[in-house]
C-alpha positions, 0 to 999 in steps of 0.5 A: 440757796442758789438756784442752777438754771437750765440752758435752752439747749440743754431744755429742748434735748430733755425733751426731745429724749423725753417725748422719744423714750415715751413714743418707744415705751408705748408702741401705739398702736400695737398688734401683740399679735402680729395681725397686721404683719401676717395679713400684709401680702398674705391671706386674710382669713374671714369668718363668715356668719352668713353665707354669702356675705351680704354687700356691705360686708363683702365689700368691706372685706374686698376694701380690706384686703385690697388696702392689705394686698391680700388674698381673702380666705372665707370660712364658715361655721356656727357663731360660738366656733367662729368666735373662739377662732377669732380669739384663737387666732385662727381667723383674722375677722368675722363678718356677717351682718354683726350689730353693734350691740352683738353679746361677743363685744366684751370679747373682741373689738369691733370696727367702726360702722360700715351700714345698718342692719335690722334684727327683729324690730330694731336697727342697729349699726353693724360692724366687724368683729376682729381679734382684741388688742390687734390695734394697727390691725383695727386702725387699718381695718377702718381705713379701708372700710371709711366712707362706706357710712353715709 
């Protein structure tokens, strides 16, 4: 049997058709949604489980909407309402001195750290909750709120 060997050339230009095929089939990170688009230059909608808003999470929400060029709007309701319009689509994030290890994890996504919060006797890491799956739009979330730990 003879073996056909490769040229170098032809080598690179597999790989570079390669790792291009694989960038366009993963769309990484993606919004399915279209989060990051719709909030850019437009009007970022809050759910806001504490009204007003504590420091930390107003000024996550501020650094947000600033880095997205965006309005913000706030509107309040119960946790269960609040939620199923996130999921909805309806709001884009939920704040409110959310902890962590908040029951809704399995159901959204939530940012990385911006502060602690206690609740009872305990204290927990608090978050944002935003929309599952909106990926560019949980990347530029903890853009915007990085630094606000310690």
């Amino acid at each position: 049997m003879r073996a056909t060997a490769i040229s170098s050339q032809s080598w690179r230009t597999l790989m570079a058709v390669l790792a291009m095929s694989l960038l366009i089939a993963c769309k990484v990170p993606d919004d399915p949604e279209g989060t990051t688009e719709e909030v850019t230059g437009g009007i970022l909608r809050v759910g806001a489980l504490v009204e007003p808003l504590d420091q930390a999470d107003s000024d996550a929400v501020a650094r947000i909407a600033s880095a997205m060029q965006a309005e913000t709007e706030l509107v309040t309701g119960d946790p269960h309402t609040l939620f199923v319009q996130l999921e909805n689509g309806k709001l884009h994030i939920i704040a409110g001195r959310i902890p962590a290890n908040t029951p809704f994890a399995a159901d959204v996504a939530l940012s990385n750290p911006l502060g602690r919060v206690t609740l009872g006797n305990e204290t927990e890491d608090r978050a944002l909750a935003i929309r599952k799956g909106e990926n560019r739009f949980l990347i530029t979330v903890n853009r915007a709120i990085r630094g606000m730990v310690e």
